[in-house]
C-alpha positions as CSV (number, residue, x, y, z in Angstrom):
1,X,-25.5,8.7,7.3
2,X,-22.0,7.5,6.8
3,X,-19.2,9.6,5.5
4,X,-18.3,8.3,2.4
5,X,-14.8,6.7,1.7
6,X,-12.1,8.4,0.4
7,X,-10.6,6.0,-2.2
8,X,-6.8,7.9,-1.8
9,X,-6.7,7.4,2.2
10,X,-3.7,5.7,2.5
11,X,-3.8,2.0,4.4
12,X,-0.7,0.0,6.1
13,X,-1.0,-3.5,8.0
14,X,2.5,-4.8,9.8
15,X,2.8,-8.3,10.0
16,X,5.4,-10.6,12.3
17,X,6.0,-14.0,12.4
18,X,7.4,-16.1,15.2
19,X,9.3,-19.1,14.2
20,X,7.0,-22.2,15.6
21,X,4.0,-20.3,14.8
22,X,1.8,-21.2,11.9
23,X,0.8,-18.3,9.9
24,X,2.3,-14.6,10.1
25,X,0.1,-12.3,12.5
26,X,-1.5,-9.2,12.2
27,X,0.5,-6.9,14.5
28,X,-0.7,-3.5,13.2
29,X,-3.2,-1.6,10.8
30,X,-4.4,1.1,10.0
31,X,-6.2,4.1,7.8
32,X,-5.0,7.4,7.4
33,X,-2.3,8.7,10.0
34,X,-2.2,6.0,11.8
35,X,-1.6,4.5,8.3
36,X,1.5,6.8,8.1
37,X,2.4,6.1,11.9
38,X,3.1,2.3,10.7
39,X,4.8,3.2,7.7
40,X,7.3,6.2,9.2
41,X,7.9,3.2,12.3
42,X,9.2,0.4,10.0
43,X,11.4,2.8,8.0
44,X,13.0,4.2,11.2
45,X,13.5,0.9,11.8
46,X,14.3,-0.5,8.1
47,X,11.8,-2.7,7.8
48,X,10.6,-3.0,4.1
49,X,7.6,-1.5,3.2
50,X,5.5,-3.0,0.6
51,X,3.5,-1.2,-1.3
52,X,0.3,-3.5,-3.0
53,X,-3.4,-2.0,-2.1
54,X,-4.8,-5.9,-3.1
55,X,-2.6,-6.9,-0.7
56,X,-3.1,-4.4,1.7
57,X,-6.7,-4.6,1.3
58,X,-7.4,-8.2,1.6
59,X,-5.0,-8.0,5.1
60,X,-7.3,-5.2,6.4
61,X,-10.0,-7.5,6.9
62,X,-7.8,-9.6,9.4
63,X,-8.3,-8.8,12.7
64,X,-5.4,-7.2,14.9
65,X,-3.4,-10.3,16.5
66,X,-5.2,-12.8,14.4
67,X,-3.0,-15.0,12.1
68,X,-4.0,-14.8,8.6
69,X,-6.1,-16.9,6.9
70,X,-5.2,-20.1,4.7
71,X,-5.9,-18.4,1.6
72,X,-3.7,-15.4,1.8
73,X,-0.6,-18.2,2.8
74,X,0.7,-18.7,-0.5
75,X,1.1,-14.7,-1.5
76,X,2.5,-13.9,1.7
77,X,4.7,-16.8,1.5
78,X,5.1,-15.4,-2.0
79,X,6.2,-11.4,-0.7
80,X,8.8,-13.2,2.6
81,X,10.4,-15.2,0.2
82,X,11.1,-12.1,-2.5
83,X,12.2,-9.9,1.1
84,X,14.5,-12.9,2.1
85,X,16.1,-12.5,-1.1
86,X,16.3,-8.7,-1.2
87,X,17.7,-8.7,2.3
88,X,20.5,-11.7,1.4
89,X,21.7,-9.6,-1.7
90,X,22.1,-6.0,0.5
91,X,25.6,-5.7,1.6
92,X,25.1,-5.3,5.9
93,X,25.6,-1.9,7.2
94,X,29.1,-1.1,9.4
């Protein structure tokens, strides 16, 4: 018998995308610490973390290096847009 899910393990999925690609990829996901592993590597790096469990939870069920699908386009395209704007507006660090 499986162990049953524990509704407060955290989740994390990295995505990247490659100008002349056609979707953002799946690069990295996880449960738990490996969860934590993908979230304490984009802050040392400042990358953005966003936290939405729909999103989150709809991007786990990508596989690792797949693209994502059609119908998750729009709300991605949604989130990159908002970073772009976040990242324009933040004065550059010296």
């Amino acid at each position: 018998m499986a162990a049953p899910k524990d509704p407060n393990l955290r989740q994390a999925v990295a995505l990247a995308y490659a100008a002349g690609t056609q979707a953002p990829k799946v690069v990295a996901s996880g449960k738990g610490l490996i969860a934590e592993q993908i979230i304490k590597l984009a802050q040392e790096n400042e990358i953005y973390v966003h936290q939405s469990k729909e999103m989150v939870a709809l991007l786990m069920q990508v596989e690792l290096d797949r693209e994502i699908p059609p119908n998750l386009y729009k709300a991605v395209a949604e989130l990159l847009a908002w970073l772009y704007q976040i990242e324009k507006a933040t004065p550059p660090k010296l």
